[in-house]
C-alpha positions in Angstrom: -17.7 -23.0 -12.4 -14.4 -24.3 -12.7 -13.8 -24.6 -8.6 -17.5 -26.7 -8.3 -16.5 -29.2 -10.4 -13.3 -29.8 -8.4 -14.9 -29.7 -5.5 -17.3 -32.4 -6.8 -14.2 -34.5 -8.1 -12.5 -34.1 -4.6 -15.4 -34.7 -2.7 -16.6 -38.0 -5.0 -12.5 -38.8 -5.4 -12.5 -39.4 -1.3 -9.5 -39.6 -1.3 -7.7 -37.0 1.4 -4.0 -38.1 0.5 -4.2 -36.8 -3.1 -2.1 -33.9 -3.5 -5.1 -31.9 -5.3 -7.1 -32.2 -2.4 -3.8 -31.3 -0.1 -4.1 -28.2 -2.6 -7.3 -27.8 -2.2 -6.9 -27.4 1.8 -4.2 -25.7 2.2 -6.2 -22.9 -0.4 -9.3 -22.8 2.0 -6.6 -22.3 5.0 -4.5 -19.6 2.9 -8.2 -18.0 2.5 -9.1 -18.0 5.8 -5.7 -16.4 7.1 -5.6 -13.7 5.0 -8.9 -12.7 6.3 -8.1 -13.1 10.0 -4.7 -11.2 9.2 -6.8 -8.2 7.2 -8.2 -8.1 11.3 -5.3 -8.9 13.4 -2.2 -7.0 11.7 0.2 -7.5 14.4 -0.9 -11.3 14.4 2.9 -12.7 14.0 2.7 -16.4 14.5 -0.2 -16.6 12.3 1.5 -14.5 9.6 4.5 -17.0 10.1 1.9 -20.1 9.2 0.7 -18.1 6.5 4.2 -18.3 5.1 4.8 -22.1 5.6 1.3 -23.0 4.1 2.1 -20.5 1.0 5.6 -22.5 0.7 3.8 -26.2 1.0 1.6 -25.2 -1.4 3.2 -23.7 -3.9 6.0 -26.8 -4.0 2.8 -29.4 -3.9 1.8 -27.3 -7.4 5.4 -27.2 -8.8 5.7 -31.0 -8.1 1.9 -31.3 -9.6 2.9 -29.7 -13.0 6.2 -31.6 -13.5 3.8 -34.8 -12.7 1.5 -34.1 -14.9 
């Protein structure tokens, strides 16, 4: 419930520069790497995006909370 209501504010909001819909995408991407990695193991240079995404993300929420 929660996640369609942000979707609906990101998606009225158009605005792509905002860092919740930065969030936003680099969750979907985050999603759809671990899947491909459950397939591909040995899959290094997408493990390695993995890891940058996970580190953009997570400083685009600790800079969110102090913000906010």
């Amino acid at each position: 419930m929660v996640k369609n209501s942000f979707i609906s504010v990101i998606s009225q909001e158009e605005n792509r520069g905002s860092i919740e819909f930065q969030v936003f995408r680099f969750t979907n991407k985050i999603r759809r790497l671990t899947s491909h990695l459950k397939f591909h193991r040995k899959d290094y240079l997408s493990q390695r995006g993995l890891r940058k995404i996970l580190g953009k993300c997570q400083r685009l929420l600790s800079y969110l909370s102090k913000k906010k």
